[in-house]
C-alpha positions in Angstrom: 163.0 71.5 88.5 166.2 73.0 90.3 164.1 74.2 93.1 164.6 72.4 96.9 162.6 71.8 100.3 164.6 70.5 103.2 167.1 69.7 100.8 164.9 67.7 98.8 163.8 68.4 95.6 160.4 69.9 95.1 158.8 67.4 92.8 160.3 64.8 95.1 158.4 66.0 98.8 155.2 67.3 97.2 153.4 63.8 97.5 155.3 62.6 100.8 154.8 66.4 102.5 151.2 66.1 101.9 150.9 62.1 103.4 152.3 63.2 106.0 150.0 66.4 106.7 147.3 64.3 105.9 148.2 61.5 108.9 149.0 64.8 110.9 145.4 65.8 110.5 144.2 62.2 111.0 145.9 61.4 114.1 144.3 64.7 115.6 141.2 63.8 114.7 141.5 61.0 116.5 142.8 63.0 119.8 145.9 61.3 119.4 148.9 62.2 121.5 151.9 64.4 120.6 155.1 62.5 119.6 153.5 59.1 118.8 155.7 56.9 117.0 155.4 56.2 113.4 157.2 53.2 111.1 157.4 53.9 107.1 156.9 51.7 104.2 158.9 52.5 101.1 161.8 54.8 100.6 161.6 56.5 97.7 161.0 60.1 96.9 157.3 59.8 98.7 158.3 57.6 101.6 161.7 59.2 102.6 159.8 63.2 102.3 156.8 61.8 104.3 159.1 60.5 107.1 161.2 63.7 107.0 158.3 65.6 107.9 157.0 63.4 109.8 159.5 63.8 111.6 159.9 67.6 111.4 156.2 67.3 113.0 157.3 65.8 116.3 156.6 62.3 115.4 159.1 59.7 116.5 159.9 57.4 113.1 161.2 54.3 114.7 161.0 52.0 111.3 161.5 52.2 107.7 160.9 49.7 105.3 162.4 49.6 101.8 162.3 46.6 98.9 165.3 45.3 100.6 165.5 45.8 104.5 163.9 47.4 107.5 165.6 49.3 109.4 164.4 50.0 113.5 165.1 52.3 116.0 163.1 52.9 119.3 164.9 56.1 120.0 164.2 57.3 116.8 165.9 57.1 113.7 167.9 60.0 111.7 166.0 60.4 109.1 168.0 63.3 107.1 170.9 60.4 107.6 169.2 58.2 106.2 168.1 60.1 102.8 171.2 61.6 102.5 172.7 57.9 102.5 170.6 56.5 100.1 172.0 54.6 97.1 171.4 55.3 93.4 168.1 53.3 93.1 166.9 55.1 95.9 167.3 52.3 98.6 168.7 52.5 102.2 172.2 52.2 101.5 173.5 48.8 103.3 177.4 49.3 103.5 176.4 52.4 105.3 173.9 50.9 107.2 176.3 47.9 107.8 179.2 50.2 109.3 176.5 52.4 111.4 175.0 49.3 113.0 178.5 47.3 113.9 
């Protein structure tokens, strides 16, 4: 499927779109408050869409956690960066990460 989402592909944000709609809902149910900050586990198709949009929401992703590293940010991390460097396994990419950071 050719077809794309916020530059993703569509088979790739369907699953991580709808976790993150579904902690959207969850986190208003709960009264919580706008912009809360959010860290997320695994980087693959469903992790990196699900903290895209949870970004694209308002929240604040200050973590995210692949098989190899976590990476943190209290300001907030770039997210679309962050996808957009990922390697060909679909890891955080660490030379990038490496020249960022220093």
């Amino acid at each position: 499927m050719t077809t794309k989402i916020d530059g993703l592909f569509l088979n790739d944000v369907v699953t991580g779109y709808g976790v993150a709609f579904s902690a959207d809902e969850a986190w208003k149910f709960k009264s919580g408050k706008a912009g809360a900050r959010v860290v997320i586990q695994g980087f693959g198709c469903v992790g990196a869409s699900c903290a895209l949009k949870m970004s694209q929401l308002g929240y604040k992703v200050v973590g995210i956690s692949d098989a190899a590293l976590l990476v943190t940010c209290e300001e907030g991390l770039d997210v679309q960066k962050l996808i957009y460097h990922k390697n060909m396994y679909g890891e955080m990419d660490k030379a990038f990460l490496n020249r960022v950071m220093m």
